[in-house]
TISEVEX-884259 format. One record per residue: x, y negated, z of N, C-alpha, C, O in turn; residue in one letter. Coordinates in steps of 0.05 Angstrom, whole numbers, plus 5000, padded with zeros to 4 digits. Atoms other than C-alpha are relative to their C-alpha. Example, Ala and Ser with C-alpha at 12.3 -4.5 7.8 and 13.67 -1.06 7.14 Angstrom:
<atoms>
501850245000524650905156501849765000503949765013A/498450244999527350215143498549785014499549565018S/
</atoms>
This chain:
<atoms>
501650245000500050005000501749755000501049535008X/498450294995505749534994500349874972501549664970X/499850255024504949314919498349835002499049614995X/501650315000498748854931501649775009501849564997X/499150254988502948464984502750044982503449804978X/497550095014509648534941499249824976500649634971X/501850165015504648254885499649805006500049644988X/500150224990503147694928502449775005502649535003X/498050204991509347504952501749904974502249664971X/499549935034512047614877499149574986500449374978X/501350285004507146974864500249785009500749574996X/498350284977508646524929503149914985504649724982X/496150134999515346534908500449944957502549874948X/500250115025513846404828498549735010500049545009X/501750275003509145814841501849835015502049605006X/498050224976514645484906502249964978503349754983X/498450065012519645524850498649824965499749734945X/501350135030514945234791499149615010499049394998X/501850294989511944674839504149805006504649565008X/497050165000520444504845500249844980500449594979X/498750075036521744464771498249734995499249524988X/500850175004515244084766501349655017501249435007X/499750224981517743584824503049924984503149684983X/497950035008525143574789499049814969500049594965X/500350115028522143384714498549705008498949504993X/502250224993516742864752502749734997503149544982X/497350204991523742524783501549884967501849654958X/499250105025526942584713499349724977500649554965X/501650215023520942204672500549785015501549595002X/499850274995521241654722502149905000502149655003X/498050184997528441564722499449854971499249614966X/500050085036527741534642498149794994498349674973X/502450175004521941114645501649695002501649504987X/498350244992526540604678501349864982501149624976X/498650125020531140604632499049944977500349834959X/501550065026526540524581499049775006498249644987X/500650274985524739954619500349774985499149614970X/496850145008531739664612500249874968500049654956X/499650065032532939734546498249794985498949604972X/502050295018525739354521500949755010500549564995X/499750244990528038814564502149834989502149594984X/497250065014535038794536499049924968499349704959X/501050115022531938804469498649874994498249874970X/500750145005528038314475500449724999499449534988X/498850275007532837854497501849944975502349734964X/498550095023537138044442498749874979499549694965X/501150105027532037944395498749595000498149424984X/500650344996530337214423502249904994502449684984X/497350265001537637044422500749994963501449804948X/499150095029538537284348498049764983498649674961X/501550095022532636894323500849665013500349445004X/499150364992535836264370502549894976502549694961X/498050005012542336394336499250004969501249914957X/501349925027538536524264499349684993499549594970X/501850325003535335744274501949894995502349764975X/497850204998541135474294502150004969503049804958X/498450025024545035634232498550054973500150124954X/500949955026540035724172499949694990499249505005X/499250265005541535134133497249844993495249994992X/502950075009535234624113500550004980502749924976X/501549975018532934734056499249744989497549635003X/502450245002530934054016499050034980499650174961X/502250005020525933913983499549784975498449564975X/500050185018526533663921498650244968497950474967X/501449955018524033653847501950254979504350264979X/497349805013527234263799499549754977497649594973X/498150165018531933913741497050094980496649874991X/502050025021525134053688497949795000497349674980X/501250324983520833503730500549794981499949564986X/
</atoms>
């Protein structure tokens, strides 16, 4: 009569090692989340600074008549 409870314990000890993994991957996504954070933040300053840097040097443009006028 000892496979039901070796059956049981069999299971305790699959699910205490599944509810780990889950608790290890949970930790994972949120570190990653973080850095995913990071990064949009970084890229968003880059992308403000290139379009500062983009102003600052695109030459004007004037406006005039073409030589057929």
């Amino acid at each position: 009569m000892t496979m039901p409870d070796d059956r049981l314990t069999t299971l305790e000890i699959r699910t205490a090692e599944q509810e780990k993994t889950i608790e290890e991957l949970s930790g994972q996504i949120a570190e990653q989340w973080k850095v995913i954070e990071r990064m949009e933040r970084k890229l968003a300053a880059l992308t403000d600074r290139f379009l500062e840097l983009e102003e600052q040097t695109a030459p004007d443009v004037p406006v005039t008549k073409p030589p057929h006028w």
